[in-house]
PyMOL commands that place a pseudoatom at each C-alpha (Angstrom):
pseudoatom trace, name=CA, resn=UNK, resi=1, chain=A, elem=C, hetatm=0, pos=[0.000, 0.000, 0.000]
pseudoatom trace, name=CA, resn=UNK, resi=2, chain=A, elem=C, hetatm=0, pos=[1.645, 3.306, -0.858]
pseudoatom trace, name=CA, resn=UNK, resi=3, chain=A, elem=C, hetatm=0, pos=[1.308, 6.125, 1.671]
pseudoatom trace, name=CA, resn=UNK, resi=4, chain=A, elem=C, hetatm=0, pos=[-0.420, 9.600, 1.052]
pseudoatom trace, name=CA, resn=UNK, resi=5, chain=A, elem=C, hetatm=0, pos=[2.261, 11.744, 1.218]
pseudoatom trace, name=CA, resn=UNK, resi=6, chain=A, elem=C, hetatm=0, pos=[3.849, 9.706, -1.718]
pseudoatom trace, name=CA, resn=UNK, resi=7, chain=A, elem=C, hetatm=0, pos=[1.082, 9.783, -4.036]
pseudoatom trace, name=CA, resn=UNK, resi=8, chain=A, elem=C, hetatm=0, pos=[0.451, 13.448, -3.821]
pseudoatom trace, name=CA, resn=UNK, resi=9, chain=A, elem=C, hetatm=0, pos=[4.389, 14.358, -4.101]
pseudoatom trace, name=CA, resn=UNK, resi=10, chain=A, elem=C, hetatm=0, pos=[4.020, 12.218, -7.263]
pseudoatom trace, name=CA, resn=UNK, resi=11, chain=A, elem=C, hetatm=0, pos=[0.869, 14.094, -8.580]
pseudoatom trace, name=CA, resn=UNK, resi=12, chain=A, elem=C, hetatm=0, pos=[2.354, 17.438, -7.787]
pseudoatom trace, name=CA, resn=UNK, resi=13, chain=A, elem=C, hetatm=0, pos=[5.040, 16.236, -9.878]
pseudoatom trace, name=CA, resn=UNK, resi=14, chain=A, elem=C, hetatm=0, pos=[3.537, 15.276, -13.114]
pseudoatom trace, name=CA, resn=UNK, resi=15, chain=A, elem=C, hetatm=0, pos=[0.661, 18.021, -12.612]
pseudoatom trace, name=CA, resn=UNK, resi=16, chain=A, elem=C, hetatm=0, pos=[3.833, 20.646, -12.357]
pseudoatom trace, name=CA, resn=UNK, resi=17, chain=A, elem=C, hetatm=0, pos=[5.526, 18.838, -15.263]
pseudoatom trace, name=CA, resn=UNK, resi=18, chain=A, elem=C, hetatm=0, pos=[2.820, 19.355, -17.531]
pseudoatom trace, name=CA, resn=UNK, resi=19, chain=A, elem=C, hetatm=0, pos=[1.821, 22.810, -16.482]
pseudoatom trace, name=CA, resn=UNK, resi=20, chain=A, elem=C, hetatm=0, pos=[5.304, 23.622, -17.901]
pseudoatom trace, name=CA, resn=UNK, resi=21, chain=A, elem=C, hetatm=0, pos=[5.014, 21.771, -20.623]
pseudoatom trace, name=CA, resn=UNK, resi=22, chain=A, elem=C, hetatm=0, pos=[1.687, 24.571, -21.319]
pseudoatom trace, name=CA, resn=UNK, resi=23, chain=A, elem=C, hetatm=0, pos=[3.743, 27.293, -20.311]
pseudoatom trace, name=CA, resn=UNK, resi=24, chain=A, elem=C, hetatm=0, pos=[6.470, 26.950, -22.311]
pseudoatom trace, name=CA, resn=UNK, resi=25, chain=A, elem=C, hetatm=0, pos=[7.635, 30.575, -23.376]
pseudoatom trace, name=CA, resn=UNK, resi=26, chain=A, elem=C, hetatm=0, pos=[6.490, 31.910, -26.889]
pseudoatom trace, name=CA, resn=UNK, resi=27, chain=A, elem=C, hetatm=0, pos=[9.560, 32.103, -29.577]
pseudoatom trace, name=CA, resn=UNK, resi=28, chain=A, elem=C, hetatm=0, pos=[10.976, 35.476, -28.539]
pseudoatom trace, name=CA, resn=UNK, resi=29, chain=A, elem=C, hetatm=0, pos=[13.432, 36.223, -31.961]
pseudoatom trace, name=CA, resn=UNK, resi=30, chain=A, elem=C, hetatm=0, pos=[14.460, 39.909, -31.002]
pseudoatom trace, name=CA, resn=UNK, resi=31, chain=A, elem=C, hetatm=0, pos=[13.315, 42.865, -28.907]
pseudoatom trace, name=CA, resn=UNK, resi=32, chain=A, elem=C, hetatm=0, pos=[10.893, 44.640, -31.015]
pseudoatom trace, name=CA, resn=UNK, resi=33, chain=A, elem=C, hetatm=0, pos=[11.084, 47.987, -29.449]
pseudoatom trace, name=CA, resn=UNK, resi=34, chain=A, elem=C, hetatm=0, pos=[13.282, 49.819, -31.703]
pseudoatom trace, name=CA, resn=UNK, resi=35, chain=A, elem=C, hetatm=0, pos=[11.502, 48.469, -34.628]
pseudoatom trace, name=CA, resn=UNK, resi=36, chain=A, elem=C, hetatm=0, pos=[8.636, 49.604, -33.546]
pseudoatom trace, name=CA, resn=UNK, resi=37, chain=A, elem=C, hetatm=0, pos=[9.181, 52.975, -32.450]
pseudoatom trace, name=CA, resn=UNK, resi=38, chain=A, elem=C, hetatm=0, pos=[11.050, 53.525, -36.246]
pseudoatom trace, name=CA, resn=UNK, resi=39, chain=A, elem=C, hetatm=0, pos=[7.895, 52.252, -38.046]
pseudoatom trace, name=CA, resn=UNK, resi=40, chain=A, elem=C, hetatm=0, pos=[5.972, 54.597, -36.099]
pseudoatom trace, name=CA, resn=UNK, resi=41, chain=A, elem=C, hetatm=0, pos=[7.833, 57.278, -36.716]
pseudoatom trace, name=CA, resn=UNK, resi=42, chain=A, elem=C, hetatm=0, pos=[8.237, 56.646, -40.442]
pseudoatom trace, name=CA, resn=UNK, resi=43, chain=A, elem=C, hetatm=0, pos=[3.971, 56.242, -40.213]
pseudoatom trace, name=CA, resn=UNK, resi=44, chain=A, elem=C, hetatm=0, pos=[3.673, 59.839, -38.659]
pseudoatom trace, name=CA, resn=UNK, resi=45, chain=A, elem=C, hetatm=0, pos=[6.049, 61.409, -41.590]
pseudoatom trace, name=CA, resn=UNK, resi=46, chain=A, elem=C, hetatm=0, pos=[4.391, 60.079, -44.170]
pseudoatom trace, name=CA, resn=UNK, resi=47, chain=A, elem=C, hetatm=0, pos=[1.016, 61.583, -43.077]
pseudoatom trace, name=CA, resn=UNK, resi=48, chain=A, elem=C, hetatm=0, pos=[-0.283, 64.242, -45.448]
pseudoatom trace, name=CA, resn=UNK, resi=49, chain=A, elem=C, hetatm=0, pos=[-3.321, 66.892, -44.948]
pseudoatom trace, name=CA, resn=UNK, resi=50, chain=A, elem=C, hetatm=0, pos=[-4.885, 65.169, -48.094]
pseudoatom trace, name=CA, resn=UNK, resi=51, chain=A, elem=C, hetatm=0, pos=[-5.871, 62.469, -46.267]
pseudoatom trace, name=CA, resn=UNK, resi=52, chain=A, elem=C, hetatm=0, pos=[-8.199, 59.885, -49.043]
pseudoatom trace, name=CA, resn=UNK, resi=53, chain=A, elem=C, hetatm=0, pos=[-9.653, 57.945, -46.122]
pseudoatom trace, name=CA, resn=UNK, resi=54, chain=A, elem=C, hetatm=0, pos=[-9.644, 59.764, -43.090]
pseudoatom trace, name=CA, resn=UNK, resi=55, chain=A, elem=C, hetatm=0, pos=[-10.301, 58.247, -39.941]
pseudoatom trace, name=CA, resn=UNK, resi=56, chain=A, elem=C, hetatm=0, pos=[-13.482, 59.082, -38.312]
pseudoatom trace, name=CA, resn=UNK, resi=57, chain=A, elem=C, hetatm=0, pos=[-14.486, 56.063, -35.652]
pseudoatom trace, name=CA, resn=UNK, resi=58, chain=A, elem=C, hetatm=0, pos=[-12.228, 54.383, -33.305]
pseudoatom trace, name=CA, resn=UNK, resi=59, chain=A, elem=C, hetatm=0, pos=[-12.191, 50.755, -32.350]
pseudoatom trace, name=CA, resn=UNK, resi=60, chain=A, elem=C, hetatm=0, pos=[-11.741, 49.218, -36.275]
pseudoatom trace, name=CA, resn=UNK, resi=61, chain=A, elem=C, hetatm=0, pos=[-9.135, 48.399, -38.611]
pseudoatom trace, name=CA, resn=UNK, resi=62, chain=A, elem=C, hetatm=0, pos=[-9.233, 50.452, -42.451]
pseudoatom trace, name=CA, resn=UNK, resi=63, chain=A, elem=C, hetatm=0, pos=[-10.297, 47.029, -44.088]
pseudoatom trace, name=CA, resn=UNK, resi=64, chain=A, elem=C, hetatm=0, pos=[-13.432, 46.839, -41.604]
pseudoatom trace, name=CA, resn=UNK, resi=65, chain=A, elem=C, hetatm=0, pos=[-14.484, 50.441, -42.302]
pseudoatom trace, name=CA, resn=UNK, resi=66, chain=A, elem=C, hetatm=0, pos=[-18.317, 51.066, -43.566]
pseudoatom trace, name=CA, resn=UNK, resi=67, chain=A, elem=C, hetatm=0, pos=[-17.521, 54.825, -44.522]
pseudoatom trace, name=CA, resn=UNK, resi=68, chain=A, elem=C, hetatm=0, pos=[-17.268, 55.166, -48.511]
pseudoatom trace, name=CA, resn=UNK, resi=69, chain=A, elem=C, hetatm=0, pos=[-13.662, 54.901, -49.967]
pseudoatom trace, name=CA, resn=UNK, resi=70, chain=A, elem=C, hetatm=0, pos=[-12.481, 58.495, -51.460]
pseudoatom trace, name=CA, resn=UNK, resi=71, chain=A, elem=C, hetatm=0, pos=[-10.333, 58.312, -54.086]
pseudoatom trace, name=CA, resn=UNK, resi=72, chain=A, elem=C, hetatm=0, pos=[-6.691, 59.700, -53.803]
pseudoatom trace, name=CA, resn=UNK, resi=73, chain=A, elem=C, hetatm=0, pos=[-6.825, 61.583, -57.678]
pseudoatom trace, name=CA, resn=UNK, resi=74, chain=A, elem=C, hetatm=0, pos=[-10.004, 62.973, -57.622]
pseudoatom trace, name=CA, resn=UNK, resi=75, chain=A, elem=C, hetatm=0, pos=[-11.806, 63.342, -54.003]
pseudoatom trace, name=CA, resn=UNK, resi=76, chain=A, elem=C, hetatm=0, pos=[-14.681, 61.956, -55.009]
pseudoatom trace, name=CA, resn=UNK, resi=77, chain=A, elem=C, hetatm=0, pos=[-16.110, 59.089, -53.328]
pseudoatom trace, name=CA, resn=UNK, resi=78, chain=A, elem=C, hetatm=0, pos=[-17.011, 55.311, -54.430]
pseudoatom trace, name=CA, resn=UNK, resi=79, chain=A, elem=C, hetatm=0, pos=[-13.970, 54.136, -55.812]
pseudoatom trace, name=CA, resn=UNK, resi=80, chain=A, elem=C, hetatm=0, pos=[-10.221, 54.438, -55.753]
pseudoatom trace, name=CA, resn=UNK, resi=81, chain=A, elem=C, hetatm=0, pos=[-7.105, 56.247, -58.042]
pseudoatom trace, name=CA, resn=UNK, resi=82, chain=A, elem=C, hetatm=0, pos=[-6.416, 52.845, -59.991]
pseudoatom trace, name=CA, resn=UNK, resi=83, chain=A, elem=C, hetatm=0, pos=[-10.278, 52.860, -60.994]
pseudoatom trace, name=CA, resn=UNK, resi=84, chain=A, elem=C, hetatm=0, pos=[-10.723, 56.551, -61.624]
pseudoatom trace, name=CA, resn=UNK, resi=85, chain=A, elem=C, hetatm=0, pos=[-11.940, 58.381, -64.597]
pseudoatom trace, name=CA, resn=UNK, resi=86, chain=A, elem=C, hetatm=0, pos=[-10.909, 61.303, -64.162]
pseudoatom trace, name=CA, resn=UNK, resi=87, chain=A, elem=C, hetatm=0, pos=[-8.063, 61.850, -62.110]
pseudoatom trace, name=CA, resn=UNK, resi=88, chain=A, elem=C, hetatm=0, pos=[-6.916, 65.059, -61.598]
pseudoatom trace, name=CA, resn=UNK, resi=89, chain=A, elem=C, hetatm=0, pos=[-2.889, 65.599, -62.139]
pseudoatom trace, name=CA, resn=UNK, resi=90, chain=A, elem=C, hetatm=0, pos=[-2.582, 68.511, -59.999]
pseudoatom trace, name=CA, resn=UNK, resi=91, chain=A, elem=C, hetatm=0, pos=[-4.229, 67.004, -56.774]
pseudoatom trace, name=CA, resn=UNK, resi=92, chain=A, elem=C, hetatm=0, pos=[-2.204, 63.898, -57.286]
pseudoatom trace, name=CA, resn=UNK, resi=93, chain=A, elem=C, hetatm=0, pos=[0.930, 66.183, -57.473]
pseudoatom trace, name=CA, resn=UNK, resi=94, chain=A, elem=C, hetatm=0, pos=[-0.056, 68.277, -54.365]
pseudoatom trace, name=CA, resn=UNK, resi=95, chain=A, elem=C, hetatm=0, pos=[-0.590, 65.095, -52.418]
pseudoatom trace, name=CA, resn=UNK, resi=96, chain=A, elem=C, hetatm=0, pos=[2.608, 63.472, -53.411]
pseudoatom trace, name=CA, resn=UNK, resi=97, chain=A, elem=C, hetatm=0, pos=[4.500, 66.851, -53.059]
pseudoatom trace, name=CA, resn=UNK, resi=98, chain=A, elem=C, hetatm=0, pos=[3.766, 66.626, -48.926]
pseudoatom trace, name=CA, resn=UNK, resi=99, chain=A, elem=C, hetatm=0, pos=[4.006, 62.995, -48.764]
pseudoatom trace, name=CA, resn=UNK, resi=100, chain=A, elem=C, hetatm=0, pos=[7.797, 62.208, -47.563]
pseudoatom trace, name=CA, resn=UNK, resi=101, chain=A, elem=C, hetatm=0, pos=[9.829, 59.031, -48.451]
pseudoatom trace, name=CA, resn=UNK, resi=102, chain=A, elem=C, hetatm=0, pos=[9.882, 55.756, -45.954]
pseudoatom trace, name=CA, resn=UNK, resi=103, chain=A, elem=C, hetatm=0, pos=[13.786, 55.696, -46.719]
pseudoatom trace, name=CA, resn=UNK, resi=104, chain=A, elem=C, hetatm=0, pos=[15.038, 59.085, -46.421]
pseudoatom trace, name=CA, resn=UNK, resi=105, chain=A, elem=C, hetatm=0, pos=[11.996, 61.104, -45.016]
pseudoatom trace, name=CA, resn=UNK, resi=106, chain=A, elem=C, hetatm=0, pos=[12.813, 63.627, -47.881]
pseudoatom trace, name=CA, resn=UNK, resi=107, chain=A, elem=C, hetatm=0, pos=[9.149, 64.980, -49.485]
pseudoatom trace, name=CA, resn=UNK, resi=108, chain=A, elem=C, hetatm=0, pos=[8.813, 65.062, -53.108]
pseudoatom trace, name=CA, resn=UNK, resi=109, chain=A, elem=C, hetatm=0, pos=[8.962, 61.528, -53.603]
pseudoatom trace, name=CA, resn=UNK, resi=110, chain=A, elem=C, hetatm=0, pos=[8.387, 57.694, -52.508]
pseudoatom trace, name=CA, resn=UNK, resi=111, chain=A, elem=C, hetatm=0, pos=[10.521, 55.142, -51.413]
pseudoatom trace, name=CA, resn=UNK, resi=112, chain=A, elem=C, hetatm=0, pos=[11.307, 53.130, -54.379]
pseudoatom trace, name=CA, resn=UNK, resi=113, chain=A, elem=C, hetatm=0, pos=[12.660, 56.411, -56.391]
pseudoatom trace, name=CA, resn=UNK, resi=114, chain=A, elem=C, hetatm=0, pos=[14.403, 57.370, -53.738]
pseudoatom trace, name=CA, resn=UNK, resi=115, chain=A, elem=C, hetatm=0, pos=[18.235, 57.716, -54.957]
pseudoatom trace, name=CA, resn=UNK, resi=116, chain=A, elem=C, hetatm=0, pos=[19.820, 57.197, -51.157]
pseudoatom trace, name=CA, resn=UNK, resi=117, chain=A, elem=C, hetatm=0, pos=[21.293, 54.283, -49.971]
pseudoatom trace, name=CA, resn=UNK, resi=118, chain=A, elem=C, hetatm=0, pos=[18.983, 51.378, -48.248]
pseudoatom trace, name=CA, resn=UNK, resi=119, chain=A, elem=C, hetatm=0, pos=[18.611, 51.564, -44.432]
pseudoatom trace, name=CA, resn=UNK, resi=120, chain=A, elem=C, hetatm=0, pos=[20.760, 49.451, -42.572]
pseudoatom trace, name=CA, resn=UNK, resi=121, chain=A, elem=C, hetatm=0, pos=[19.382, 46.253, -40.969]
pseudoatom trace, name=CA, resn=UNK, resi=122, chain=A, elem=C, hetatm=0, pos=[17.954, 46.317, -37.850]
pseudoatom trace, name=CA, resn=UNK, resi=123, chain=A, elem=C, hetatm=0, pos=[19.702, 43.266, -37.133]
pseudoatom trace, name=CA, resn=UNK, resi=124, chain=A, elem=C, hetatm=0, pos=[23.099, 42.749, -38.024]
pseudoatom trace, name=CA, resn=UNK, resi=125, chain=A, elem=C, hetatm=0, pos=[23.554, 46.769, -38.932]
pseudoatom trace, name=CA, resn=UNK, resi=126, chain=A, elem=C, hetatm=0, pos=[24.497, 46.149, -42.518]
pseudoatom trace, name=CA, resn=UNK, resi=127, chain=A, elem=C, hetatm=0, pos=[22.730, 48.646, -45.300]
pseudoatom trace, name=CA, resn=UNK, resi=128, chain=A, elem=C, hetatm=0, pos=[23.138, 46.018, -48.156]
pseudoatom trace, name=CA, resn=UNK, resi=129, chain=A, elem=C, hetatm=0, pos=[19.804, 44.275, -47.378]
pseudoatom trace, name=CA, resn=UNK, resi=130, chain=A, elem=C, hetatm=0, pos=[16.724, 44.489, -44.827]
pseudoatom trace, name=CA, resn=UNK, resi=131, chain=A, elem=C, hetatm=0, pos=[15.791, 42.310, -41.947]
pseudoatom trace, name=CA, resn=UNK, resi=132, chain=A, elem=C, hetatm=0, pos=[13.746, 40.077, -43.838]
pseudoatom trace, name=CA, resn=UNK, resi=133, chain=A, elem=C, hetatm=0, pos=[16.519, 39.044, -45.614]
pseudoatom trace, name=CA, resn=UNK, resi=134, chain=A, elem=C, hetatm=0, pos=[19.089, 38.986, -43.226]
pseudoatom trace, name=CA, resn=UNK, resi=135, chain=A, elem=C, hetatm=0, pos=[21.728, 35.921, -42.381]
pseudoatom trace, name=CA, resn=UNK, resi=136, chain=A, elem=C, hetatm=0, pos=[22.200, 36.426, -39.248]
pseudoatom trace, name=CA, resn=UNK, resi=137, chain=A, elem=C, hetatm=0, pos=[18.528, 37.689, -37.908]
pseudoatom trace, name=CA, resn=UNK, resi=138, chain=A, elem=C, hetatm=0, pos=[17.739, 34.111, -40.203]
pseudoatom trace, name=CA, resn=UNK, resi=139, chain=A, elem=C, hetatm=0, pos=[20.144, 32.036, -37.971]
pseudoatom trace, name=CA, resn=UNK, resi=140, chain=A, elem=C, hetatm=0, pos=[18.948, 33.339, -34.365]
pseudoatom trace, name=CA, resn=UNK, resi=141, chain=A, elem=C, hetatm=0, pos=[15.699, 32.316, -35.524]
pseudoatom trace, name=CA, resn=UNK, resi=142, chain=A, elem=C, hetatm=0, pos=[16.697, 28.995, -36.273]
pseudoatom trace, name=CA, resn=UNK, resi=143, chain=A, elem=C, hetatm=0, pos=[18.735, 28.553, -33.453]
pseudoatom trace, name=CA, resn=UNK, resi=144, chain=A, elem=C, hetatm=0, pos=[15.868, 30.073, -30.984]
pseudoatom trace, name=CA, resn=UNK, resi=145, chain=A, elem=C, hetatm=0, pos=[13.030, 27.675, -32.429]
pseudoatom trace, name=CA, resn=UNK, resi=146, chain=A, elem=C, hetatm=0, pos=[15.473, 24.606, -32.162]
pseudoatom trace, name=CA, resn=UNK, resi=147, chain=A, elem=C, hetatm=0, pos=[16.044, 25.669, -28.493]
pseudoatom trace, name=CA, resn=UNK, resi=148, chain=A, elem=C, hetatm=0, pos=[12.426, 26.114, -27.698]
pseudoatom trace, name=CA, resn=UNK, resi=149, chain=A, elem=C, hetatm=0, pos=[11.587, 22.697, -29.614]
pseudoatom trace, name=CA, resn=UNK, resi=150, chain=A, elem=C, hetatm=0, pos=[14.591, 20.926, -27.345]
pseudoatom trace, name=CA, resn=UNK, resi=151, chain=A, elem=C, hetatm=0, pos=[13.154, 22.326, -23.977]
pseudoatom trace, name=CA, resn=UNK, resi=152, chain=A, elem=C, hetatm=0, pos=[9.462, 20.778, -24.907]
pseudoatom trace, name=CA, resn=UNK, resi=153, chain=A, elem=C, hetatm=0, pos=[10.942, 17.595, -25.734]
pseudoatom trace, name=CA, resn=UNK, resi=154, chain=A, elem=C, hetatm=0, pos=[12.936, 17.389, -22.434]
pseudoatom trace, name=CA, resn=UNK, resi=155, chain=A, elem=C, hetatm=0, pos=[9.650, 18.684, -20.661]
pseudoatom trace, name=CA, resn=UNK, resi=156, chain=A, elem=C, hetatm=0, pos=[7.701, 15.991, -22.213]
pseudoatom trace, name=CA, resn=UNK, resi=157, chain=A, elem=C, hetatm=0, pos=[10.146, 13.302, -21.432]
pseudoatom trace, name=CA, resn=UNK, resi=158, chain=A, elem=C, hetatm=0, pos=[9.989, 14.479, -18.064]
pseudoatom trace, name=CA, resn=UNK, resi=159, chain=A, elem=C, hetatm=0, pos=[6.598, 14.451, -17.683]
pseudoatom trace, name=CA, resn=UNK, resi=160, chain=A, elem=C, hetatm=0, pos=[6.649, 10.597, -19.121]
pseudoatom trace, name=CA, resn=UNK, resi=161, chain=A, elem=C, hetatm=0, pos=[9.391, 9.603, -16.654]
pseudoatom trace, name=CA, resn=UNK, resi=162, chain=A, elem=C, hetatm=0, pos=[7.589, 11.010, -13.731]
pseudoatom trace, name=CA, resn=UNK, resi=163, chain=A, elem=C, hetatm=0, pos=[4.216, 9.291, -14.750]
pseudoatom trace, name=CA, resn=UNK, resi=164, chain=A, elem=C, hetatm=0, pos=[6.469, 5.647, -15.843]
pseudoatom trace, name=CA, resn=UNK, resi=165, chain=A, elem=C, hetatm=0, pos=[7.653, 5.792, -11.961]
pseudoatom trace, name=CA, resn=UNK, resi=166, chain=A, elem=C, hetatm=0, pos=[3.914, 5.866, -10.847]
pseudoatom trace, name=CA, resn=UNK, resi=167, chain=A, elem=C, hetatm=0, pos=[2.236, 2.308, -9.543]
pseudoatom trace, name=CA, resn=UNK, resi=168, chain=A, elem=C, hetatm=0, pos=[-0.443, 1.501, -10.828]
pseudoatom trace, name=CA, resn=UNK, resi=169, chain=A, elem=C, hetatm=0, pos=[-2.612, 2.187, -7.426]
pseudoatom trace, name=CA, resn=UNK, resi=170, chain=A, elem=C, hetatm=0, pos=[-1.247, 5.964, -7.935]
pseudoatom trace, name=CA, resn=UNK, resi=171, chain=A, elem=C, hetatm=0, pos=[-1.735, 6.265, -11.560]
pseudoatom trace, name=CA, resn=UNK, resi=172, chain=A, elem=C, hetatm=0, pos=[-5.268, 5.337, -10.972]
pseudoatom trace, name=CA, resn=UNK, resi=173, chain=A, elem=C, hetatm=0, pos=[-5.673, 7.498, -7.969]
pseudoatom trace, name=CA, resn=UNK, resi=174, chain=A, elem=C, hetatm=0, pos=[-4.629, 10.278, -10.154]
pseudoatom trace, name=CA, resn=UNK, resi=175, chain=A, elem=C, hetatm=0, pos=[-6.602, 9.664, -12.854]
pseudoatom trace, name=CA, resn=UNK, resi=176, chain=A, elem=C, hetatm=0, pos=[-9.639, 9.747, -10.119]
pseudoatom trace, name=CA, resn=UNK, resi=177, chain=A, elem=C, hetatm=0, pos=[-8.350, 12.975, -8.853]
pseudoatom trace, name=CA, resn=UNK, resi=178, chain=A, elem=C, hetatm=0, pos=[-8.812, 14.587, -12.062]
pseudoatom trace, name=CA, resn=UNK, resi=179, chain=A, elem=C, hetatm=0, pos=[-12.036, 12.625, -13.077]
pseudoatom trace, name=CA, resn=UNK, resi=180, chain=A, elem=C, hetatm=0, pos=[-13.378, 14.465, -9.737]
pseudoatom trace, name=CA, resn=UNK, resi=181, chain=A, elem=C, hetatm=0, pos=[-11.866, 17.644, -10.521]
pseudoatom trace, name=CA, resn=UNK, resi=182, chain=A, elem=C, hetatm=0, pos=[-13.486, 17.800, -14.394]
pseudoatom trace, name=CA, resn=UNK, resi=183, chain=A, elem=C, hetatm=0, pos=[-16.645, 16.803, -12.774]
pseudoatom trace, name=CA, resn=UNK, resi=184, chain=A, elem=C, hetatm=0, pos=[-16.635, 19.360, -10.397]
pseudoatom trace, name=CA, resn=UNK, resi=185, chain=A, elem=C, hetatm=0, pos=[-16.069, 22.092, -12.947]
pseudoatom trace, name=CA, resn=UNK, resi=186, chain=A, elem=C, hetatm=0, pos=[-18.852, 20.787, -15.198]
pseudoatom trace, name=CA, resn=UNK, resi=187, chain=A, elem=C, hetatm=0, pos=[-21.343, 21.135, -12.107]
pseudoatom trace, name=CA, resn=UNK, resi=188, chain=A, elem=C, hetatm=0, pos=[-20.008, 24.533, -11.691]
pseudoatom trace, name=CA, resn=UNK, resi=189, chain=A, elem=C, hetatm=0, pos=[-20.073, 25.712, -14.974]
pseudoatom trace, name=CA, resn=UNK, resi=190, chain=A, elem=C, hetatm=0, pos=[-23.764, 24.253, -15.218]
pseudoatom trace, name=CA, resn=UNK, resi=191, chain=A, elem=C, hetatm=0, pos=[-24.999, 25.714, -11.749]
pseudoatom trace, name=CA, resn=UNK, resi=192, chain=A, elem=C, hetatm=0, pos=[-23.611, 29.372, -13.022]
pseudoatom trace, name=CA, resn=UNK, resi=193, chain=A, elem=C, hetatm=0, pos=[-25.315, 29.095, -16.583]
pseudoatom trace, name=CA, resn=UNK, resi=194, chain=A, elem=C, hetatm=0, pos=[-28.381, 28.171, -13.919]
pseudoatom trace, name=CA, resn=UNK, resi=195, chain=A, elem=C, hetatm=0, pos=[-28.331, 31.406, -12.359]
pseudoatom trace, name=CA, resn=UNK, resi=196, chain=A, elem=C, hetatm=0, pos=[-27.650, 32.977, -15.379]
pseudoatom trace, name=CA, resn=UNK, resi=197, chain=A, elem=C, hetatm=0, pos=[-30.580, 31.691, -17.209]
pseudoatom trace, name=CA, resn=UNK, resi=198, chain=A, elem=C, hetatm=0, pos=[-32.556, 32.315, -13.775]
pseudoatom trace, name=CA, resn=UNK, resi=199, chain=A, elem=C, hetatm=0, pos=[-31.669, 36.523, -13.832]
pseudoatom trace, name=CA, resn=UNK, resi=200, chain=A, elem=C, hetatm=0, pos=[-32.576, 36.697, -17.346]
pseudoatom trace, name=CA, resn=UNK, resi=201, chain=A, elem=C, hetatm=0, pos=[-35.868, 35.394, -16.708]
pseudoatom trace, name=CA, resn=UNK, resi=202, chain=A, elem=C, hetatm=0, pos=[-36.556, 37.628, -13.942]
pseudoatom trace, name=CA, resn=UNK, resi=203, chain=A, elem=C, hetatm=0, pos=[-35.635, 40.794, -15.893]
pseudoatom trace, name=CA, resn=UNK, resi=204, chain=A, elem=C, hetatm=0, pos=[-38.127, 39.428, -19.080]
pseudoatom trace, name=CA, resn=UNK, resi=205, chain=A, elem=C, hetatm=0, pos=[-40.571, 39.360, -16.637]
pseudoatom trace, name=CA, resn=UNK, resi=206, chain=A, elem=C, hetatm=0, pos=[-39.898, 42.731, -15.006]
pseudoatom trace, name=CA, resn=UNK, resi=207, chain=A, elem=C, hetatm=0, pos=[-39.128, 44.889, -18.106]
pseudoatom trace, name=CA, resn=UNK, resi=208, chain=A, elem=C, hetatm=0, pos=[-42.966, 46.396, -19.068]
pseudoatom trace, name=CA, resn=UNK, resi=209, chain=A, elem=C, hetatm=0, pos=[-44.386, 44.570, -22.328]
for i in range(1, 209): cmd.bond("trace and resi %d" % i, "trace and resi %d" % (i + 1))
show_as sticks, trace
zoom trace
């Protein structure tokens, strides 16, 4: 017969095995930060006062917006520049006149006619190519999801070892332990959608046909 005090040091194992095993940490590649603060930065300079869709609602995304598109070339609503008929070249000079370059922050032009040199990584520092491209941001990445990967397995095969060491009077006790445990938490859920259903009724009933 195995004693109490050995069966629940065993289940405290495995339960804090596997609870680690769920909390493993998410693939961290590289402080974001910086990356972040330049993007915003670059978003605010390239802000114009010929704004084509400007916001007017908080709490939704550009693609989920119900107010009518306004096209860039003419200012008139209900479609956009690439489907315009009749685009006017002076607006579309104007706006691109104020609108200043992601690469240089010049005004004048965009980005890909812009005669400066590329930015330099945000990884490695180099201005021959960006981050997406980069060796060395591609090796930390590799090396960081083969660490996380070898960490889970060695988590797992903990977990498995603990359990393997388990009779076969505590594996079952266990098992129970957590049988009562899902049990309990269906009765709980249930009793709360009870009381639920129970307040709802009463404020149908109270609120005046």
């Amino acid at each position: 017969m195995f004693s109490a005090l050995r069966l629940r040091t065993a289940a405290v194992a495995v339960r804090g095995a596997r609870i680690q095993v769920l909390r493993l940490p998410p693939v961290s590649l590289r402080p974001l930060s910086t990356t972040a603060q330049l993007w915003a930065e670059a978003v605010v300079a390239t802000r114009s006062p010929y704004r084509w869709n400007p916001p007017k609602l908080e709490g939704h995304r550009a693609q989920h917006c119900r107010e009518p598109v306004i096209c860039i070339a003419c200012g008139i609503e209900g479609h956009t520049r690439r489907d315009c008929p009749n685009p006017d070249p002076a607006r579309i000079e104007a706006i691109y006149a104020v609108k200043k370059c992601f690469r240089c922050g010049e005004a004048g032009h965009e980005s890909p006619d812009c005669t400066q040199p590329p930015p330099n990584c945000y990884s490695c520092g180099v201005n021959d190519h960006g981050i997406s491209k980069c060796p060395t941001r591609k090796a930390e990445v590799a090396a960081n999801q083969a660490a996380v990967q070898a960490a889970k397995a060695a988590k797992i095969a903990a977990v498995d070892a603990a359990w393997d060491a388990l009779t076969e009077e505590e594996r079952a006790a266990i098992k129970a332990a957590g049988r009562a445990q899902r049990e309990a938490a269906k009765a709980a859920r249930e009793a709360t959608a009870a009381v639920s259903a129970a307040k709802a009724a009463e404020t149908a009933e109270a609120t005046p046909a």
